[in-house]
C-alpha positions in Angstrom: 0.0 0.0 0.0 1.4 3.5 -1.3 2.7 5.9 1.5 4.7 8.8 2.7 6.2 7.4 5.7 9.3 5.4 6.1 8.9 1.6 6.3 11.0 -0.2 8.2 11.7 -4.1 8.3 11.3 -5.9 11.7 12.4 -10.0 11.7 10.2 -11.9 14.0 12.7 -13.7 15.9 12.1 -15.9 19.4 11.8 -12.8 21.6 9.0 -11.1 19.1 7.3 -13.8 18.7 7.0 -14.0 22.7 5.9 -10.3 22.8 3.5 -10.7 19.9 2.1 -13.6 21.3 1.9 -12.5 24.7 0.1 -9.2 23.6 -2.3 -10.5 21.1 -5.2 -11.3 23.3 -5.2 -7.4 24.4 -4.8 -6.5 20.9 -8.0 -6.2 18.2 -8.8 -9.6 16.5 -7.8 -10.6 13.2 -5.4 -7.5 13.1 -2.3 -8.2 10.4 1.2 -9.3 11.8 2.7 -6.1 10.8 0.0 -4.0 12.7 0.4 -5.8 15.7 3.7 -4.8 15.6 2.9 -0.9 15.4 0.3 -1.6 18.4 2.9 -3.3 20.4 5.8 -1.0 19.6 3.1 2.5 20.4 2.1 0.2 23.5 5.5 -0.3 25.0 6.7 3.6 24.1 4.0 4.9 26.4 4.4 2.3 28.8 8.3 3.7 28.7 7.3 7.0 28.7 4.9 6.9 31.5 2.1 8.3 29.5 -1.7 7.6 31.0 -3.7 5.9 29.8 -6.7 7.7 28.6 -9.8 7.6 30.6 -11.9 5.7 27.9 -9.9 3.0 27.8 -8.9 2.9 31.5 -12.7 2.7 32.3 -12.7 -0.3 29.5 -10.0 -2.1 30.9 -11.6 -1.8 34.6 -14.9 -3.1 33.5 -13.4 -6.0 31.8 -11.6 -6.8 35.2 -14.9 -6.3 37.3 -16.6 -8.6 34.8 -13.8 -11.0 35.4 -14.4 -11.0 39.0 -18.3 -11.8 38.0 -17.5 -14.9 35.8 -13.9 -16.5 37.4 -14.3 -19.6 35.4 -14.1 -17.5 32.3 -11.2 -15.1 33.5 -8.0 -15.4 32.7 -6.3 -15.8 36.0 -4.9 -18.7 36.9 -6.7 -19.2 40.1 -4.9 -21.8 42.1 -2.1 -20.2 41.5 -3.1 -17.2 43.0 -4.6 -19.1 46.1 -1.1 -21.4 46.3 0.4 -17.4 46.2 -1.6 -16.2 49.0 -0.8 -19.2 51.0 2.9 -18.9 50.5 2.2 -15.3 51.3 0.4 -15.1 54.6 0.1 -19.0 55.7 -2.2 -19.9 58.6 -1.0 -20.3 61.5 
């Protein structure tokens, strides 16, 4: 696709992959390799730079962790890990 800006060439190795696979369930679905690459790169300069969130997205992101709470068979937490965690953590005595 024609454009003005500068493209630059990115090999996917091991630790990419990791990243990209790691980040694609918070990314859009069905979103091309090489834009999941611009996501993750914007993604990790803000998180660098300290840059907040904004507060659309921040509200999202909460909602979907409430909701998580609501349905724990459907979150993404690995749940007996957590509990062996808080064990470790603060046995009973």
């Amino acid at each position: 696709m024609p454009t003005h800006h500068n493209r630059i060439q990115v090999t996917e190795d091991r630790e990419l992959a990791t990243a990209l696979r790691i980040a694609s369930p918070h990314l859009p679905p069905d979103l091309p390799r090489s834009r999941q690459v611009r996501e993750l790169a914007l993604i990790g300069a803000r998180h660098i730079s300290g840059e907040p969130i904004d507060e659309a997205k921040r509200r999202v992101l909460l909602e979907q962790l409430a909701r998580s709470f609501d349905q724990p068979g459907e979150a993404e937490v690995d749940w007996d890990l957590l509990r062996e965690g808080k064990q470790r953590a603060w046995p009973i005595r």
